[in-house]
C-alpha positions in Angstrom: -27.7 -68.8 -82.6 -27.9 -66.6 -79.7 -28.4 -67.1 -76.2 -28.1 -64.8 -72.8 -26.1 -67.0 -69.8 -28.0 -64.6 -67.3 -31.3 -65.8 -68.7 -32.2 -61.9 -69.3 -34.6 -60.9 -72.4 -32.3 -58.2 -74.4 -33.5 -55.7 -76.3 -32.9 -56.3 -80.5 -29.6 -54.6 -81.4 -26.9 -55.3 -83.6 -25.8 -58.6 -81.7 -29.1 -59.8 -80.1 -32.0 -61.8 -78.9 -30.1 -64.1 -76.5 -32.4 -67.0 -75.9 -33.5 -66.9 -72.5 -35.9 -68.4 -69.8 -37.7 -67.0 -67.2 -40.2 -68.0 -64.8 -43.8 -66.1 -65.0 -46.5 -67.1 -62.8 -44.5 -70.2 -61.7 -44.2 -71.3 -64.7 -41.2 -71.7 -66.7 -41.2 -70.2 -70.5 -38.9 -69.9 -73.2 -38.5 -66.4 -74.4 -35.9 -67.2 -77.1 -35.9 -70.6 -79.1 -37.9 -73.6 -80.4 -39.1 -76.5 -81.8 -38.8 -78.1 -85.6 -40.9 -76.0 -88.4 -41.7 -76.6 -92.1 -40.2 -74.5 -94.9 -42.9 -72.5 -94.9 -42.9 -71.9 -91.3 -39.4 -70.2 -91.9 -40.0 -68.0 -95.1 -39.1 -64.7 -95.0 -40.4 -62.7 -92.0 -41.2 -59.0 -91.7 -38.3 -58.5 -89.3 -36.1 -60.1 -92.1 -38.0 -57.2 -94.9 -36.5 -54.8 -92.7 -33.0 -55.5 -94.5 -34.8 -55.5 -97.9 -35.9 -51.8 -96.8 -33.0 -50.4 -95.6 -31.0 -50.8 -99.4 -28.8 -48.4 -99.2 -28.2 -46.7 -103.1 -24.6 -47.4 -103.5 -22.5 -45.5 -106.2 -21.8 -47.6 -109.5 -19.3 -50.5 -109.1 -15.7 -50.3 -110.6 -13.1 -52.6 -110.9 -9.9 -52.7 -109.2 -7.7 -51.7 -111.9 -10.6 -48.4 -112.5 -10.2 -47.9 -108.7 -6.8 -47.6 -108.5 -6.8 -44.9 -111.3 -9.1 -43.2 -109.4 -8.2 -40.3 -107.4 -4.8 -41.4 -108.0 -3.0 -37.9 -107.8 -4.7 -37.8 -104.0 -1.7 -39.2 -101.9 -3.5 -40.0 -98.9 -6.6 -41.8 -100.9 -3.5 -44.0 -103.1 -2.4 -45.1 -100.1 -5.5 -45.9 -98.1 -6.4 -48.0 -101.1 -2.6 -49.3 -101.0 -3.1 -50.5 -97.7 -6.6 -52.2 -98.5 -6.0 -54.1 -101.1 -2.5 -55.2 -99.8 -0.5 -58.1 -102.3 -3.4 -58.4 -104.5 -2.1 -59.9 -108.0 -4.1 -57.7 -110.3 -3.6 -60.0 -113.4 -5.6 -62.6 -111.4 -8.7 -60.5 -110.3 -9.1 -58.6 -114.0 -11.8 -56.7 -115.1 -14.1 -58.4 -113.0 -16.7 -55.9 -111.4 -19.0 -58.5 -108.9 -16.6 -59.6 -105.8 -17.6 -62.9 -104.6 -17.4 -64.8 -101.3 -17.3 -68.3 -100.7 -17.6 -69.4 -97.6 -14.9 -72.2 -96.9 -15.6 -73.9 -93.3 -18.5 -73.4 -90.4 -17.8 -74.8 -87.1 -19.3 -74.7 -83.8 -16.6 -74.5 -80.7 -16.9 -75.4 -76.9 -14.2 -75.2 -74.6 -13.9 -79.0 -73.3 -14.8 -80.7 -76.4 -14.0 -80.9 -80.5 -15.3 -78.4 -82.8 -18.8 -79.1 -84.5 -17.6 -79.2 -87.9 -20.9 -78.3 -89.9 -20.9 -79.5 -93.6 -21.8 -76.7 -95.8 -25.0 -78.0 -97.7 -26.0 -77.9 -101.5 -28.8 -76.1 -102.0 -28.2 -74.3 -98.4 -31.0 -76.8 -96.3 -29.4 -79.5 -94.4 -31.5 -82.6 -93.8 -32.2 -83.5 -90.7 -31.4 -81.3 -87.3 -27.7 -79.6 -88.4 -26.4 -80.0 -84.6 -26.8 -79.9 -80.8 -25.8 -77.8 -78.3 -26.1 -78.7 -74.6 -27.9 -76.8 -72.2 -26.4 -74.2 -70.3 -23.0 -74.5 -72.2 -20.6 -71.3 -73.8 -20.4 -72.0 -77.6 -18.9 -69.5 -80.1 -19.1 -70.3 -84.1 -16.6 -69.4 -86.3 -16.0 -69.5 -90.2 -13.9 -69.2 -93.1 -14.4 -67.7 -95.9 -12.6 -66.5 -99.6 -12.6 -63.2 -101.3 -12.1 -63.4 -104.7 -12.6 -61.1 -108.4 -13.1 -57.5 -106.5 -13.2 -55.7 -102.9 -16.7 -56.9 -101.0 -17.9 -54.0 -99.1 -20.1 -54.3 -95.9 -20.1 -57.9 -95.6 -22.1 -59.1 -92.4 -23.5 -62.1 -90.8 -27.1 -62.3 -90.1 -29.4 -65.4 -87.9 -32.9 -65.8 -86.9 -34.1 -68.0 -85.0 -37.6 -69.5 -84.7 -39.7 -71.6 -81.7 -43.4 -72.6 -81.8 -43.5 -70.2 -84.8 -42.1 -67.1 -83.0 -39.2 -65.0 -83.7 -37.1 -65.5 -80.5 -33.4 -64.5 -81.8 -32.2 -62.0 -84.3 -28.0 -61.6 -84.3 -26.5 -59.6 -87.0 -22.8 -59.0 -87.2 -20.8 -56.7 -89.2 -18.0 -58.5 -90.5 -16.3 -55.2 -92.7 -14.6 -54.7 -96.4 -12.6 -57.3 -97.7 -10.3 -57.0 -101.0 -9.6 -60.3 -102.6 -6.6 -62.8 -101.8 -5.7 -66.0 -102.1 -5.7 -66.8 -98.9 -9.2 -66.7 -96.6 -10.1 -64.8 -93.7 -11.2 -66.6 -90.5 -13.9 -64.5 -88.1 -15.3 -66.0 -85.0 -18.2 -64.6 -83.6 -18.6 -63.4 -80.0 -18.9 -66.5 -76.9 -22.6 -67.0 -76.7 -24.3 -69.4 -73.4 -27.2 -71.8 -74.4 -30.7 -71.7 -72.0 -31.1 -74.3 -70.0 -34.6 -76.2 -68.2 -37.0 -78.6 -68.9 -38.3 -75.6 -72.0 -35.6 -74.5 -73.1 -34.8 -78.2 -74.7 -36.2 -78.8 -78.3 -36.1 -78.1 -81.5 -35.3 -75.2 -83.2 -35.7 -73.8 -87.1 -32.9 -71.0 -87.8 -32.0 -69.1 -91.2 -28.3 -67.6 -91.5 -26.9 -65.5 -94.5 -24.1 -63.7 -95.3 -25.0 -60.4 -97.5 -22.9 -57.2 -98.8 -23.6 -53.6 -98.9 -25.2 -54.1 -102.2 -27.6 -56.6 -100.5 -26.1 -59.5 -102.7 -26.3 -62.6 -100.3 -23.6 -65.0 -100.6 -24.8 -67.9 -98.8 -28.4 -68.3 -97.0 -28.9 -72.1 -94.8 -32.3 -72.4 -93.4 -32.0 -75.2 -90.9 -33.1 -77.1 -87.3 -30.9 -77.9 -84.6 -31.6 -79.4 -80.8 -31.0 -78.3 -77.7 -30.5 -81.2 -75.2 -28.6 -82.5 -71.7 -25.7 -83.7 -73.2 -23.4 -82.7 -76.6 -24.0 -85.8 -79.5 
């Protein structure tokens, strides 16, 4: 999900590949989006290896009770990690060294109208096209999701998006560190415009995941979804 309300092709960076159209020889193209693809159409890309290759050799993990000890006559460190890991009941995370996420909700919201609740799926492949958006509209998805057993470090979001078999959208968002709670943390990602014309409508294959530092992904959904006129 991804898309440029000025119809502009943008550069990849950390938040990128806004689907776009643009007219070329008086003709209208897509440069952004697409139509439905098999499973194998959507396995994993070379742009995607580029996360696989950029591992970054993280120091060995440590619970929370072994990070609290640490460094523990450093005032300034005692209370950074204080202030990180907030009301945390330490009898409930344990010796646990592997944080883990669960993402809780996923919804799709559009001033005007309900939310797009999406049903997380078993297995991570919905059936079917997920959702629509309409052309031309400002959408913005946002999710909850639960921390629990140890601090998650470097969570981020991460979509690509697929038409006619090319790579047209790449977004990757940085969520940040996380120490475990009870409660979950909401994040809602930046207000984004669908295309709009006669080829900008279709089907489109997407893959989202949500991976740590340590390149330990969390939840991955490969899935379709249409752009038409009208919401569904």
């Amino acid at each position: 999900m991804g898309f440029d309300e000025k119809g502009n092709e943008i550069p990849e960076t950390e938040h990128t590949g806004k689907l776009a159209t643009e007219a070329e020889s008086g003709v209208e193209k897509v440069s952004n989006v697409t139509r439905r693809m098999s499973e194998s159409s959507i396995a994993v890309t070379e742009e995607e290896d580029d996360d696989e290759e950029r591992k970054i050799e993280l120091g060995p993990q440590c619970t929370l009770k072994e990070q609290l000890e640490k460094d523990k006559d450093d005032e300034s460190l005692r209370r950074w990690k204080e202030q990180l890991l907030g009301s945390v009941d330490m009898e409930s995370v344990g010796e646990t060294l592997e944080p883990e996420v669960k993402i809780v909700t996923l919804a799709i919201k559009a001033a005007g109208r309900p939310d797009i609740v999406l049903p997380i799926p078993e297995g991570g492949n919905p059936k079917g096209s997920w959702f629509t958006l309409k052309e031309g509209s400002a959408y913005s998805l946002m999710f909850t999701f639960q921390v629990s057993h140890n601090i998650v470090s470097g969570l981020k979001y991460t979509n690509t998006v697929w038409k006619t078999g090319i790579k047209v959208d790449s977004t990757k968002e940085m969520l940040g560190t996380f120490s475990p709670q009870a409660e979950a943390y909401t994040h809602e990602m930046p207000e984004e415009t669908t295309p709009s014309g006669l080829f900008a409508r279709g089907t489109y294959a997407a893959k989202s995941k949500f991976v740590d530092d340590d390149n330990k992904c969390y939840l991955e959904i490969n899935y379709t979804f249409d752009i038409k006129k009208d919401w569904l």
